[in-house]
Every structure is written in C-alpha cells, then in structure tokens.
N, C-alpha and C positions, 0 to 999 in steps of 0.2 A: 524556492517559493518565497513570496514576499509573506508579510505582517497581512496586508489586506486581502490575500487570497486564503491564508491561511482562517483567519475569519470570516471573511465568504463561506467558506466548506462549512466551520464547524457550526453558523446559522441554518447555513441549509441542513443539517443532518438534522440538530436541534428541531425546526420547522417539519420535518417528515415526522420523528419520533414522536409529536405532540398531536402530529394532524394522525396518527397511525391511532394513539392511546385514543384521541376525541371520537374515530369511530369507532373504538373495539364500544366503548362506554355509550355514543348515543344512538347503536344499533341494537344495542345489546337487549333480549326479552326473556321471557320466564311464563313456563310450561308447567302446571304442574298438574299434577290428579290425585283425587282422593275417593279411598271407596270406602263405601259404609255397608258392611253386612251388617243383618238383624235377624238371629235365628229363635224358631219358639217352636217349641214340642210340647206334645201332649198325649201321654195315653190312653188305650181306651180299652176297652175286654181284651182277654188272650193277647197275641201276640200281635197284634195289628197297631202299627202306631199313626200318628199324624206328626210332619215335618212342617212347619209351614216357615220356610227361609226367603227374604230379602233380599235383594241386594243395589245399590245404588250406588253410581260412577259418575262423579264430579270432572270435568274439565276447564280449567282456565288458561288461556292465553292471556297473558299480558307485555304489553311493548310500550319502552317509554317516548313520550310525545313531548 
C-alpha cells in the first residue's frame, strides 16, 4: 500500500467514527418521571379510620433540537 492510500483509509475511518459520535449525541433524548405521593390520616371514634392518599405522575420527554 502506498503513503496516500494509507491516509485515504485512516480519514475515512476518522470521518465514520465522528459522523457515528455526532449522531449517537444529536439523537440523543431524555425520559424521565417523577411521582409525588401525599398521604394524610385521620382518626375518628372506635376503630374506623380515614385514609385520604394522593398520588401524582409527572412525565417528560425531552429531545435536543
């Protein structure tokens, strides 16, 4: 192999491995959730009580533009 094919190859790899990294990073997004319970009790005569519980589920999607 010459000097200029051997540079050929190692651009071309170079050029894959950077175009490979620029879409892992400008595809790339972020999923997350968050829940928020909120519980409150309170009793009342004898053995009977009240529960009264919450609950709340956040979703976001985000993708970079």
């Amino acid at each position: 192999m010459s000097k200029q094919q051997i540079i050929k190859i190692v651009i071309s790899v170079l050029i894959a491995a950077l175009t490979a990294l620029g879409a892992a990073f400008g595809l790339s997004s972020c999923n997350v959730t968050r829940t928020v319970t909120t519980r409150s009790e309170a009793w009342q005569k004898g053995d009977t009580s009240v529960v009264i519980q919450t609950k709340t589920i956040e979703s976001y999607d985000g993708t970079r533009k």
